[in-house]
N, C-alpha and C positions, 0 to 999 in steps of 0.2 A: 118457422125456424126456432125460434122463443118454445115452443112446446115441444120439440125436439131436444133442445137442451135441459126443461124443465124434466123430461121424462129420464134423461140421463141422470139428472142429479139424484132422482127419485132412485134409479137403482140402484144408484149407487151407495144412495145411505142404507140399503138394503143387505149389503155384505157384511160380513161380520168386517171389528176394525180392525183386524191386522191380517186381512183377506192375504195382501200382498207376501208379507211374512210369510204366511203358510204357503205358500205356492214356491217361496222361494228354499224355504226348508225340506218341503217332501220333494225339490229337483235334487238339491245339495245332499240329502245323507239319504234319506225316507225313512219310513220303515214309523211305526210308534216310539211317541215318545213317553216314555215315561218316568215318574219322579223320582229324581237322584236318590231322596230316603228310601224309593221300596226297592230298588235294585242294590242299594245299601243292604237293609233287612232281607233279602233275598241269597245275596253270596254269603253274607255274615252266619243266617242256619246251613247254608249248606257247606261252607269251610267245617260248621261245627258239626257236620256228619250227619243231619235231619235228611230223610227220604223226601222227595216232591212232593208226596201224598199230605204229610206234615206240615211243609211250609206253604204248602195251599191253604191246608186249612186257617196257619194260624196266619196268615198276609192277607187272605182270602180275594189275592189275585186267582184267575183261571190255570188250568194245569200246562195250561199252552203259552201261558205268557212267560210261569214260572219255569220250563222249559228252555225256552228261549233266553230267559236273562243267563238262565244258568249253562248254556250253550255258549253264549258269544262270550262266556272268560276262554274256553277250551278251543272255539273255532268250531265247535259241530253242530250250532245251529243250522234248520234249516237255508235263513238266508244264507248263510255266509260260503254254504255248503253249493246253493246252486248258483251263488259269483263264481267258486273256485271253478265250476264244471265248465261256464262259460267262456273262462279266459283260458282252462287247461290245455297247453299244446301237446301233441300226442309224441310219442316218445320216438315214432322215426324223425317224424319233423326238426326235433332236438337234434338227434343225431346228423341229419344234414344239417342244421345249421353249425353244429360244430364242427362239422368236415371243411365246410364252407369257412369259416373263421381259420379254422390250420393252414389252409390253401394258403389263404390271405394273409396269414405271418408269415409265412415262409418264403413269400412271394419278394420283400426287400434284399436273402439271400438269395437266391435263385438270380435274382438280376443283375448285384454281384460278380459271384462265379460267371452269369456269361460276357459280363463286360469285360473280366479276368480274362477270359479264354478267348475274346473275340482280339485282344489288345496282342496277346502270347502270338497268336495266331497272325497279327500284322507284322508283327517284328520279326516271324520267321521269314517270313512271305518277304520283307524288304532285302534281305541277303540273294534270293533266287535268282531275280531279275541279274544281276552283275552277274555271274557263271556265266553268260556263254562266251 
């Protein structure tokens, strides 16, 4: 039992130290992280009009990475591109759901008017009965 725990602690100091961290980070956001200066230096050339090719060269990140930062100001990186696909509802579905929602307002009047009518409708009904 003792060697079972001792083989545990062995793997354990075998992780890097902030194993836990990471694991909780790539559930929480994912994706790379990288350093608040070079996505800094990254929007700063391309606000100031540089082509990718340019700020590759002078940041000397990848043309894919430099992409990417400069996508997710505008929303058309990749990533962010195939979240929107995945939660996109398709446009009948919208429209029944809004059909379904007006039903649903209108449903407090409608109930309304036939309690109106159902009420109009006893009161007439109560004079009949005495005629004969």
């Amino acid at each position: 039992m003792l060697g079972w725990l001792l083989a545990s602690i062995d793997r354990r100091r075998r992780w890097p130290a902030n194993y836990e961290n990471r694991i909780v980070a790539a559930v929480a956001g994912g994706g790379p992280r990288w350093f608040k200066t070079q996505v800094a230096v990254v929007t700063k050339l391309h606000k100031a009009g540089k082509s990718l090719n340019v700020i590759v060269d002078e940041t000397n990140l990848s043309k894919r990475i430099v992409r990417t930062i400069v996508g997710r100001e505008h929303g058309t990186d990749r990533t962010t591109k195939a979240r929107r696909e995945k939660i996109e509802i398709d446009k009948s579905q919208r429209a029944h759901w809004k059909a379904q929602q007006r039903t649903g307002d209108a449903l407090p009047k409608r109930v309304a008017d036939v309690i109106e009518t159902g009420n109009a409708l006893v009161t007439e009904a109560k004079g009949l009965g005495r005629g004969r």
